[in-house]
C-alpha positions in Angstrom: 4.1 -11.4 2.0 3.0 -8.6 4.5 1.1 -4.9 3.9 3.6 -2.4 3.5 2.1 1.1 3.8 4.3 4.7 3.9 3.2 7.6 4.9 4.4 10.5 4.0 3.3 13.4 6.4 2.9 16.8 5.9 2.3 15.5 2.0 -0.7 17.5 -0.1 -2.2 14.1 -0.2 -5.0 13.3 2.9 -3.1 10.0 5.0 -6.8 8.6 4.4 -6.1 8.5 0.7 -2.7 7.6 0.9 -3.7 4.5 3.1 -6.2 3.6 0.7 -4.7 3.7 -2.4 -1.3 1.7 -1.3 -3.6 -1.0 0.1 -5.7 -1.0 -3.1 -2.6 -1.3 -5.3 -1.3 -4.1 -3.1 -4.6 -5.8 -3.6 -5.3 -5.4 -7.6 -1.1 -6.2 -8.3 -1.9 -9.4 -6.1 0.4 -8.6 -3.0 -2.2 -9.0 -0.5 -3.9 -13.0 -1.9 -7.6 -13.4 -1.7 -8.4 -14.7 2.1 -6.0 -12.9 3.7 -6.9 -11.2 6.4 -5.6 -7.6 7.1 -4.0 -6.0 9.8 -7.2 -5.2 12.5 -8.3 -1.6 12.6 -6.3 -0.9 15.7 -3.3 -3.0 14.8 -2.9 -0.5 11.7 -4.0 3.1 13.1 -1.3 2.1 16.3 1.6 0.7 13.6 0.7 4.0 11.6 0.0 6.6 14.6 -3.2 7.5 13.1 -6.6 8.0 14.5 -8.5 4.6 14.5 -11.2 6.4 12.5 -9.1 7.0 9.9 -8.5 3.0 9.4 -12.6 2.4 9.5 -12.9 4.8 6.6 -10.2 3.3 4.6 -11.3 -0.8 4.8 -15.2 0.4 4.5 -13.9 2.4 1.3 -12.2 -0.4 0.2 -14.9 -2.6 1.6 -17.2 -0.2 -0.7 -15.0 -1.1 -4.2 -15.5 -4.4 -3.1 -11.6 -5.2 -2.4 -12.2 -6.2 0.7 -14.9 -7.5 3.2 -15.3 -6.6 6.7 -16.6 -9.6 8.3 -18.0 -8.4 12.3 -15.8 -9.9 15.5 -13.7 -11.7 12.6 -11.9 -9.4 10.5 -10.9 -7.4 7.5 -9.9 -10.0 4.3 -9.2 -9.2 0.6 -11.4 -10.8 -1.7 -10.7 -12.2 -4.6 -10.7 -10.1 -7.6 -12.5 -9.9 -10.8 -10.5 -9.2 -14.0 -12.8 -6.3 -14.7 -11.3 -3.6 -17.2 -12.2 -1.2 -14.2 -9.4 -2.3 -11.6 -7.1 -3.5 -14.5 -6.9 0.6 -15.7 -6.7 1.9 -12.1 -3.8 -0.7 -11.6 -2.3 0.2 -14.8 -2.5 4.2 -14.4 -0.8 3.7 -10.7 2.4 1.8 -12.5 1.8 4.7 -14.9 2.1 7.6 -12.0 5.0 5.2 -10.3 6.9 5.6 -13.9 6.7 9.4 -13.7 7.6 9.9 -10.0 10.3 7.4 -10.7 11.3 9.1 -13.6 11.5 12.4 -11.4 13.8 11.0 -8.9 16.4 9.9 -11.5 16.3 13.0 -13.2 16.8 14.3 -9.6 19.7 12.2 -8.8 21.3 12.9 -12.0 21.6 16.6 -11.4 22.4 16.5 -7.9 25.9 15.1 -10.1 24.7 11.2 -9.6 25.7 8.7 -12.1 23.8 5.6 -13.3 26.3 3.1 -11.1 25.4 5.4 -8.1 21.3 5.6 -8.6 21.8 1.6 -9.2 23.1 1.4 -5.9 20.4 4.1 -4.1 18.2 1.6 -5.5 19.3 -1.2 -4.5 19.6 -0.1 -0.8 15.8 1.1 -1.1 14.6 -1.9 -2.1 16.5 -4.1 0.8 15.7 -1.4 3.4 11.5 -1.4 2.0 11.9 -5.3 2.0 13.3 -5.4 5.1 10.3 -3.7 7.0 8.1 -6.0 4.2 6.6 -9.5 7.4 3.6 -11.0 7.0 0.9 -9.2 8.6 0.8 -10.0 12.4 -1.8 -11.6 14.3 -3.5 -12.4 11.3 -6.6 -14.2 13.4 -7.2 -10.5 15.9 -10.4 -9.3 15.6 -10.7 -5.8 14.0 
């Protein structure tokens, strides 16, 4: 399974942060395996439209937390990760967060006059359209 990052524009978060903290999901819930080797920096700032800079300060951040390991003229790749109660509680208060915003929407949906068939449905199209944009991350063997 590929990286899948969103970004949402415009949003109170910084794009930096929102970069960092869907790739560091997709490494601690296991989305993105040990060994595999990221996107390169300019593959993901040009698939994004953001500044190259802006990818360098995410993977050294994440390079930092020791989710990842910039190797020079080879690559970015996860690294495996340690069941320490650290990443476990930063995983678990993201599926927390998730819940809420999720939560929000339905109530959302519902008055907006939605019913459960029709949020089923919503869903459902979300998920094949996210899935849909969802490959295996390109050029895996480009040099970041």
């Amino acid at each position: 399974m590929g990286m899948y990052i969103r970004i949402e524009r415009g949003a109170a978060t910084p794009i930096s942060r929102q970069i960092a903290e869907q790739v560091r999901a997709q490494c601690l819930a296991g989305l993105l395996p040990p060994g595999q080797c990221l996107p390169s920096v300019r593959q993901l700032a040009a698939e994004l439209v953001v500044n190259v800079n802006t990818v360098v300060r995410v993977y050294e951040k994440l390079a930092a937390e020791g989710l990842v390991e910039m190797r020079h003229g080879e690559g970015t790749f996860v690294l495996p990760q340690s069941t320490n109660h650290q990443q476990a509680a930063e995983l678990k208060q993201q599926r927390e967060q998730f819940s809420r915003e999720f939560q929000s929407m339905v109530r959302r949906g519902l008055l907006l006059g939605l019913n459960a068939s029709d949020l089923r449905r919503e869903l459902s199209a979300a998920v094949a359209e996210v899935k849909s944009h969802i490959s295996p991350v390109k050029d895996e063997g480009k040099r970041s």
